[in-house]
C-alpha positions in Angstrom: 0.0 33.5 -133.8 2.6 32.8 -131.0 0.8 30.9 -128.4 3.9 29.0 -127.2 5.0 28.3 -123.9 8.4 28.9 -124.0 9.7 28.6 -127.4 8.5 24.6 -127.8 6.1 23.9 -130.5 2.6 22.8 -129.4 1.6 19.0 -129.7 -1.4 17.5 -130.6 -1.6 14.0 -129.8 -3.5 11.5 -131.7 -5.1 8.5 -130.2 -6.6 6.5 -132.2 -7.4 2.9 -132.7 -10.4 0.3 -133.0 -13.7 1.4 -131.1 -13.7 -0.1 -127.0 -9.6 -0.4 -127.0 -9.1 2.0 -124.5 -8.3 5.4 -126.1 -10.2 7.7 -123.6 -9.3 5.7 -120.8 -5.8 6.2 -121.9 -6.1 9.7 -122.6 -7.7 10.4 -119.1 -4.3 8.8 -117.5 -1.6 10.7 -119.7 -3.5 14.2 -119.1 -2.7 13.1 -115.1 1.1 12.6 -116.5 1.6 15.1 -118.4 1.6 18.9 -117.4 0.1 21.8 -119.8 -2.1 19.4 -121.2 -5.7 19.4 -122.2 -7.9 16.7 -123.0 -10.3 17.3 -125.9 -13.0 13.8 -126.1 -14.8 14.0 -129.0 -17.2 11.6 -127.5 -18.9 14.6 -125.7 -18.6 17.0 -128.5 -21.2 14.6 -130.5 -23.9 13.7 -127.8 -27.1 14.8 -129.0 -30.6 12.9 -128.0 -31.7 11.0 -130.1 -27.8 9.8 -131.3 -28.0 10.6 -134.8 -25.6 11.2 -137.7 -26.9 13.3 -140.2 -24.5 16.5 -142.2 -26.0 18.5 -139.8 -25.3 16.8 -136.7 -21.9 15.9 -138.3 -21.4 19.4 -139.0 -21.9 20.5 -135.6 -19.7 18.0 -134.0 -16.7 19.4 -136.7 -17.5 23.0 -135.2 -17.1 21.4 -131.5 -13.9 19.7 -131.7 -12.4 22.8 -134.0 -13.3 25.1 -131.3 -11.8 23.2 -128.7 -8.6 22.6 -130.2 -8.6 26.0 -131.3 -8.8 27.5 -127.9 -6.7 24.9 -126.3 -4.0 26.0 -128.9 -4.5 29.7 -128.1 -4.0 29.1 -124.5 -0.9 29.8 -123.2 -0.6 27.3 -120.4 -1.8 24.9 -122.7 1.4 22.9 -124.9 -0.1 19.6 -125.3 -3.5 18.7 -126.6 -4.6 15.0 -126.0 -7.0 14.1 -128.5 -8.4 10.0 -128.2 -10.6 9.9 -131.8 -11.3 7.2 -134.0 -10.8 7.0 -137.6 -14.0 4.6 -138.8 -16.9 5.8 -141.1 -16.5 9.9 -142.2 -14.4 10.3 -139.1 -11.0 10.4 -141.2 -12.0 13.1 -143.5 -13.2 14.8 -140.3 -9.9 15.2 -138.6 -8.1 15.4 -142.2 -10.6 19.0 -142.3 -10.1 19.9 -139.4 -5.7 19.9 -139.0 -5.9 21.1 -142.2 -8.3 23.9 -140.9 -6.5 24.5 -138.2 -3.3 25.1 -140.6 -5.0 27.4 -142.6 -5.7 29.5 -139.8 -2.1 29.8 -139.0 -1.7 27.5 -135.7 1.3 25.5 -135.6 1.6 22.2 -133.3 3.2 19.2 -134.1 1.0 16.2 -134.7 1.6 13.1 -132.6 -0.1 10.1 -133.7 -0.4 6.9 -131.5 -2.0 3.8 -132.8 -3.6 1.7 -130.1 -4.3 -1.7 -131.0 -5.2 -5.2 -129.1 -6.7 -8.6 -130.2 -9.9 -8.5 -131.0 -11.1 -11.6 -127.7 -9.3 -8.3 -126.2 -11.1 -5.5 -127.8 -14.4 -7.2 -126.9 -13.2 -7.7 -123.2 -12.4 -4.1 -123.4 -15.7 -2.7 -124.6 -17.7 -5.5 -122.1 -15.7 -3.6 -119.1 -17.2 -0.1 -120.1 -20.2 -1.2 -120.2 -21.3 -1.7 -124.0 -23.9 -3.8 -125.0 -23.5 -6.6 -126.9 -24.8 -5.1 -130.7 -22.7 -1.9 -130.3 -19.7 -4.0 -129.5 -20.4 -6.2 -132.9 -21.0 -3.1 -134.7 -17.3 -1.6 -133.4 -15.3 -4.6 -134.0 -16.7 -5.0 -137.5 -16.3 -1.5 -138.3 -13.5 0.1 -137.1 -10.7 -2.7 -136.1 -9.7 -3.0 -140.0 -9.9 0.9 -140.6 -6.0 0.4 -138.6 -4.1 -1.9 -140.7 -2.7 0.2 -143.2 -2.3 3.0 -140.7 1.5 4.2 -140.7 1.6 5.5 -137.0 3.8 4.3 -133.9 1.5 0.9 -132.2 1.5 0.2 -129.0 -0.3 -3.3 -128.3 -2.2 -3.0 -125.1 -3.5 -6.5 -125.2 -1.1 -6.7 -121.7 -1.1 -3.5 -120.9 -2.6 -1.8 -117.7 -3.8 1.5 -118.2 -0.5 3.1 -116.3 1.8 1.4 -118.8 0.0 2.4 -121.4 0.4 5.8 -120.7 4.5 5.4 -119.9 4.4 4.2 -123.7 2.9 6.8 -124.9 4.9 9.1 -123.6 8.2 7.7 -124.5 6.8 7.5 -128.1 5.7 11.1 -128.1 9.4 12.0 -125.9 8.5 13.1 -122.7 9.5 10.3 -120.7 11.4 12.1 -118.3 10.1 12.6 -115.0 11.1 16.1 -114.3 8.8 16.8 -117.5 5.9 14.3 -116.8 5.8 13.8 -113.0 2.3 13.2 -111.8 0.8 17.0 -112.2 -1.6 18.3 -109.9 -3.5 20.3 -112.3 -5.5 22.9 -109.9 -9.0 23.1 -112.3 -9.4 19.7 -112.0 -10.0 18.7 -108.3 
């Protein structure tokens, strides 16, 4: 399948980190930076009434973000997919599936991992801010902050971070930190 833009090799870029640290957020401001780029939340390919998490339900969300990623890949104007997910609970085996998936299929992109982490006083000021309540902030903290320490990707530690210079790490880490590359893009289907 050539899908490329040129003759670069698609990326997909990870985000991921402890639940409330600020990976949409930071996903929202590097799609702004960075041209050819889509932004895939998984956050909105699982919202169902009532929120439940059953192998059905599961299922479905798989089949979301797959078809997503799978159409941002075959897009030519699309080289860089920005995907903010989180690795606690069956969420690992998830995106494990679905690159692999992906592979199988015969789409080609180079995987860009980026760890966000913080302390946890500012994880919890983090999740306060978007408006969490105070159970589902326990419930993050205690299950997804030590899901990250034995993860092996480039950290940034956004405990001092603004949201800006968050996304100028990123971008050096994934090595489009030139401005001719990454200069604040108007993209048209947004406004």
């Amino acid at each position: 399948m050539n899908m490329e833009r040129g003759m670069e090799m698609k990326r997909l870029i990870l985000l991921c980190g402890a639940n409330g640290i600020g990976k949409s957020t930071a996903s929202a401001e590097l799609m702004k930076r960075l041209p050819h780029s889509s932004y895939i939340d998984s956050d909105y390919c699982r919202m169902t009434n009532p929120p439940i998490f059953n192998e059905e339900l599961i299922r479905l969300n798989y089949k979301n973000i797959h078809a997503m990623m799978e159409n941002s890949f075959a897009c030519g104007e699309i080289q860089n997919v920005i995907f903010p997910f989180g690795f606690h609970g069956h969420r690992k085996q998830l995106f494990d599936a679905l690159l692999e998936e992906l592979r199988q299929k015969g789409i080609s992109f180079e995987l860009v991992p980026v760890l966000l982490y913080c302390g946890e006083e500012e994880n919890v000021r983090r999740a306060r801010a978007d408006g969490r309540d105070e159970e589902r902030i326990r419930r993050g903290i205690r299950n997804s902050r030590a899901v990250y320490e034995n993860v092996d990707y480039p950290r940034i530690d956004v405990t001092d971070m603004t949201v800006e210079e968050t996304a100028e790490e990123i971008l050096k880490i994934i090595g489009t930190g030139n401005e001719e590359e990454t200069g604040n893009a108007v993209m048209g289907s947004m406004g």
